[in-house]
Each structure stands twice: as C-alpha cells, then as structure tokens.
C-alpha positions in Angstrom: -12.2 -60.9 38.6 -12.1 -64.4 36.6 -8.8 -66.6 37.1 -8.7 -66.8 33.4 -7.2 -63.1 33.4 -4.9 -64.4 36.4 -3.5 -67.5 34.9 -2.6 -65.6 31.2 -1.4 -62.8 33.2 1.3 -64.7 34.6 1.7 -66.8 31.3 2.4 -64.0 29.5 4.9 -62.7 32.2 6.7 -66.4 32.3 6.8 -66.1 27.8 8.3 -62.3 28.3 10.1 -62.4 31.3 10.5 -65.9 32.5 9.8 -68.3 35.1 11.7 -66.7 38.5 10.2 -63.5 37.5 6.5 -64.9 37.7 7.9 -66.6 41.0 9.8 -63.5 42.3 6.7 -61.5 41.5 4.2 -63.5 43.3 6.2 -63.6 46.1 7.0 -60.5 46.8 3.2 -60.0 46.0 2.1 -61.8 49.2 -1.5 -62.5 47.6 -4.3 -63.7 49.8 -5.1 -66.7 47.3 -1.2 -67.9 47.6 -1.7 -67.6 43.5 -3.2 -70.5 43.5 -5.5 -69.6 40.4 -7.7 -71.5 38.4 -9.3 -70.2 34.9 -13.1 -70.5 36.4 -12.0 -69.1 40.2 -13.0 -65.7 41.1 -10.2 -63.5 42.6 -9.9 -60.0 44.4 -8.8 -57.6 41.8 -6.6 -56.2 43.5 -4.2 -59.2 43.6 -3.8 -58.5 39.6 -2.7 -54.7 40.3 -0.2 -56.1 43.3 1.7 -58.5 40.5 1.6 -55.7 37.9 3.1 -53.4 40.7 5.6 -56.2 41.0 6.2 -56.6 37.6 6.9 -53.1 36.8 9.4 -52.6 39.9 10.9 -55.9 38.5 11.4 -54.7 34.9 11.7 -51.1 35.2 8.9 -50.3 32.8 5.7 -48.3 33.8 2.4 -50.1 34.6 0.1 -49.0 32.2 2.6 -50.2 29.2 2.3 -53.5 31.1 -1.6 -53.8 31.2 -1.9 -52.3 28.3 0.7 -54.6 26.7 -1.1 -57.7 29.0 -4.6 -56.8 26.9 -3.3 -56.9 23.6 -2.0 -60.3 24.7 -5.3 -61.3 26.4 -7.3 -60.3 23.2 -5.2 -63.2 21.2 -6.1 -65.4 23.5 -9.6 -64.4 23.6 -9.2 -64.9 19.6 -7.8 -68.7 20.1 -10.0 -69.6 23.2 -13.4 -68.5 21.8 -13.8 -68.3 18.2 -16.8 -68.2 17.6 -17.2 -64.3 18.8 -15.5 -63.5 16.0 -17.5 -66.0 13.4 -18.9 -63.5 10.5 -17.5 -60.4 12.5 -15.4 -58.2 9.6 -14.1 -55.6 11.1 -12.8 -54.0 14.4 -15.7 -51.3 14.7 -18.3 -54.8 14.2 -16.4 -55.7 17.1 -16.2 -53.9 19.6 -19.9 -52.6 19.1 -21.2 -55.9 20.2 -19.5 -56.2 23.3 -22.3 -55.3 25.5 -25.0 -56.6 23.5 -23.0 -59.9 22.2 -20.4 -60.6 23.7 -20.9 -59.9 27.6 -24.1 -61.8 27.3 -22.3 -64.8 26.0 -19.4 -64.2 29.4 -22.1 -64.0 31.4 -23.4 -67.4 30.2 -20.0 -68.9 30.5 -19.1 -67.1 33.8 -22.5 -65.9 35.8 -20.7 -64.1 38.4 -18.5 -62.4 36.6 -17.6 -58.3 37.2 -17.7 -57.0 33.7 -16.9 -53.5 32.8 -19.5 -51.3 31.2 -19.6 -49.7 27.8 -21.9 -47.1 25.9 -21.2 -46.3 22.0 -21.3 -43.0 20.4 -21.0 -42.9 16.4 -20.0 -39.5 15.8 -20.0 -39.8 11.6 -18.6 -42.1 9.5 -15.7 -44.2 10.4 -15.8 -42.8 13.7 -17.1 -44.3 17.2 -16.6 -43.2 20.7 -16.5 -46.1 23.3 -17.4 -44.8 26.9 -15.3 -46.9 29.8 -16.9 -47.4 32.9 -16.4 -50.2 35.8 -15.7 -50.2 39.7 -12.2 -51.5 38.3 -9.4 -49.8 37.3 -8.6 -51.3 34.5 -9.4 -49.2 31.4 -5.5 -50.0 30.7 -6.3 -53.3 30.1 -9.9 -51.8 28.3 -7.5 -50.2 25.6 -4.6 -52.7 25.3 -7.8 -54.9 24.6 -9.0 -52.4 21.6 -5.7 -52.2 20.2 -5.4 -56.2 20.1 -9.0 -56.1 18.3 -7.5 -53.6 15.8 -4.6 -55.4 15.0 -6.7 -59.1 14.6 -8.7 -57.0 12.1 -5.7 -55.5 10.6 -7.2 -52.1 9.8 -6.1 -48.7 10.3 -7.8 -47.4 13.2 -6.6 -44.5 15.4 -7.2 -44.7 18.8 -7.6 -41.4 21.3 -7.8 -41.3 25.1 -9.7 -39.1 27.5 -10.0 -39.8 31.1 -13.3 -38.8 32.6 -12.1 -39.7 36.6 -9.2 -38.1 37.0 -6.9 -40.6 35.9 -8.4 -43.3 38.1 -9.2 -45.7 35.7 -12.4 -47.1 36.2 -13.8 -44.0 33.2 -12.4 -43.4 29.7 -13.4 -42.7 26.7 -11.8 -44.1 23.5 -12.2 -42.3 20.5 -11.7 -44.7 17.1 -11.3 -43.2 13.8 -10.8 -45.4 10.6 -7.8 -43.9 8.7 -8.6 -43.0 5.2 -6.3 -44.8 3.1 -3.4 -42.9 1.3 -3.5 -41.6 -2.3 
C-alpha cells in the first residue's frame, strides 16, 4: 500500500483526535516500518489495519466508521492533490465509472507498483449503477467511505447500498448507486 494513504491516515487522526493519539496509536501499534512513512514508500497493509485497530480501542468507536470516515477524508485530498481527475468530470456516476479505465491508469503512471483494488460496472437502468469491489485487501471500507466522499464533491443525491459477496471479509462488495429523483 502507498505511504500516501499512511501519512493522511495519521494526518487526519492528529486534525480529529490529536497529536498523542497519533503517537499513542503508533506505539502501541509496534509497526515493522517504526512509521516512518513517506507519501511514495510502499508499506505492508496490514500496518494501516494495526493503527485503525488502535484507533478504534483508543476512541471507542467501531472500525469500519473509522475507515469509512478515513476515505471520505482521503477523497478530499485526492480532490486537492490531483485535480486534474476531476477536470470536465460532472457528476459522481462520471466518476467513479472511470476509475479503472482513467483514473488507475493515471496511479499507475504516478505509482508503478502500486496494489490497486479492482472494479467492474453494472448499469442496471437509468440513474442506477452497480460497482463490484474486489482486491486481496480488505479495504472495501475505505472503497465506500471513498464513494461517499465522491458523492458529496459532486453534491448530488445519490443513495448508496451495500452487499458483501465474501462473507464480510472485505476484499468483495458490491455498491449499489441510485440517483434520487428530486422531490415535487
């Protein structure tokens, strides 16, 4: 996993929680790296879920609200850092369709070796469209918190359903998207 997701991880922990937390949490993590992340650096994934784990025994609330919660915050970074993904884009749906042909091309570009997830697009009628979640990660936490960032950049009114198709696991889901009709 790139250190960029490491290093606005625990930026976003010092903004919510403060500075000992992000220390407390990394030491009690006892990470291989010794944290020591840079934005380009590739890390074990794993370290990421030992500092959630941390954070959540820290704050008391549940780790998927913190992932979840961390991609939402990642995707207005993402919005700051690299604009130009979102250059002529209108809408949430234009989006997130283009992450696999646009978008993951241009990461890979950036970032050769990195471990991106996997997505395949259904569009089951109008307004509607069916993102299928796969990747040796379990991360499709941060996969939604991500879409629901993306939704509120575009500001529209998009509903947003869960299925798991591993068990719970987290490396398979599909998110279902349907464009609210506006009210009369």
């Amino acid at each position: 996993m790139k250190g960029i997701v490491f290093t606005e991880f625990l930026e976003m922990t010092e903004d919510r929680f403060g500075a000992d937390t992000v220390e407390r949490i990394i030491e009690e993590s006892a990470l291989p790296s010794g944290a020591a992340y840079t934005t380009v650096g590739t890390y074990d994934h794993r370290e990421l879920l030992r500092l959630v784990g941390q954070l959540s025994a820290a704050t008391g609330l549940p780790v998927p609200t913190l992932v979840r919660t961390f991609g939402q915050h990642l995707f207005g970074r993402f919005t700051q850092a690299y604009p130009k993904f979102f250059n002529g884009v209108g809408s949430a749906f234009d989006f997130l369709g283009k992450i696999e042909s646009y978008i993951h091309v241009e990461v890979r570009k950036l970032y050769p070796d990195a471990e991106l997830p996997h997505f395949e697009y259904q569009y089951p009628g109008p307004g509607r469209m069916d993102m299928t979640y796969r990747s040796r990660c379990p991360f499709s936490d941060l996969a939604e918190g991500l879409i629901l960032g993306c939704i509120e950049y575009f500001g529209q009114p998009i509903e947003l359903a869960r299925t798991n198709l591993d068990e719970g696991g987290g490396t398979a889901v599909r998110f279902s998207l349907t464009q609210r009709l506006p009210q009369r």
